[in-house]
N, C-alpha and C positions, 0 to 999 in steps of 0.2 A: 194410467190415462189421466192427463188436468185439463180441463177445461182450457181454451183459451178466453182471452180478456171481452173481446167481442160476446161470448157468448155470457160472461160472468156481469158485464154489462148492461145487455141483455135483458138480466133476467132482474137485476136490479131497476131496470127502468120500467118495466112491466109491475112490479112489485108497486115502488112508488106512485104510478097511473094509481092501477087497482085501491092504493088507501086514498086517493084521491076523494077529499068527500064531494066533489060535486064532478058525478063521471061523463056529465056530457062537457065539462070542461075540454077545451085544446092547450094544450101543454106547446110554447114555442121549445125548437132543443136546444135553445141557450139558457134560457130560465130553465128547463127540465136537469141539464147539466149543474147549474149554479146549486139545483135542490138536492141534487145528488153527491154533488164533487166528483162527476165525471168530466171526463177531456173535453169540451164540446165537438171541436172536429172531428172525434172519433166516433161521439154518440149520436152524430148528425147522420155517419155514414151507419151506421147498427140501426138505428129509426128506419130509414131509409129500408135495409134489408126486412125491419118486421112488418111494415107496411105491405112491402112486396108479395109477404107471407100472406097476409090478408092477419094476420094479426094485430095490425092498428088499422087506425081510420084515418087517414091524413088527409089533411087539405090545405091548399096554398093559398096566399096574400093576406087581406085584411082580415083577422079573425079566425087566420090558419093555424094550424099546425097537427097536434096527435092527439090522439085517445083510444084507447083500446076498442077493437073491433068486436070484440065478441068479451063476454060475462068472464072474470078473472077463474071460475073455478072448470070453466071449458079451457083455457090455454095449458096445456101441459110442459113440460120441462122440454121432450121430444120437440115441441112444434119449435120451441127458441133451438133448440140444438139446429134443427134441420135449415132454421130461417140463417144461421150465422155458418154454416158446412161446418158443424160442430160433434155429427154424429158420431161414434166409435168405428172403427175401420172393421172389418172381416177381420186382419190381421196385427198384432202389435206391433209398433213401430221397432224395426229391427235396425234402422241405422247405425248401431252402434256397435252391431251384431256383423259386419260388414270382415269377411274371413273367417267368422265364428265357425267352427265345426256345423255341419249342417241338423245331424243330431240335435246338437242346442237351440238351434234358428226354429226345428221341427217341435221340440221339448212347450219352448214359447210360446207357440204356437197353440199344441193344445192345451196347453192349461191356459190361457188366454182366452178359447170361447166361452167356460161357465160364466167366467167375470162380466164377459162384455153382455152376456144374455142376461144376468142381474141387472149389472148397469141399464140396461134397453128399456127393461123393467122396472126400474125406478124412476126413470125418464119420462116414461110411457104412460104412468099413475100417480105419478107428482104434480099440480097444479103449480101455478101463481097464487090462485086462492091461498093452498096450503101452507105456503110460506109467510103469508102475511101475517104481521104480531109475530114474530114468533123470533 
């Protein structure tokens, strides 16, 4: 399971808010992109979904833009996964698996749910906080 970029994003932009020393700061996402060396159009649309989240606080025109909605060590990894449709599937991506004996497609399968129940678990009890400094 990798991450996609969106969600690696994400968690990068949440991060850099959070060491932000003055947090009632609004971050526009073209400066926020410059401070990152993220894509801007892409981080415009990722803002965009964490806000939606209720995980940032955005606001438009003069004097708009972001800032984190709630205290960096209540966002967990989950909540970016969820805000970006980044969560682990029920099942592993078998596309590849396409003819495969169905044995093997089933094999994957279960050894697939411990991982993805770890994974959920790390997601679930990992902050923004916790990553920062680090």
């Amino acid at each position: 399971m990798a991450f996609s970029k969106s969600w690696g994003y994400g968690v990068r932009a949440l991060v850099h808010l959070a060491s932000s020393e003055d947090s009632e700061r609004r971050w526009q996402s073209g400066e926020l992109a410059e401070e990152t060396g993220l894509p801007a159009s892409y981080l415009s649309k990722i803002l965009s979904s964490l806000a939606t989240a209720g995980l940032l606080d955005s606001a438009r025109g003069r004097g708009g833009g972001v800032r984190l909605a709630t205290p960096a060590d209540k966002i967990k990894l989950s909540d970016i996964a969820a805000a970006t449709d980044d969560l682990p599937g029920e099942e592993p991506s078998t596309g590849a698996m396409i003819g495969a004996p169905e044995t093997l497609v089933a094999g994957l399968s279960e050894r697939w749910q411990p991982y993805r129940r770890g994974l959920l678990e790390y997601l679930a009890t990992t902050t923004v906080a916790d990553l920062m400094d680090k």
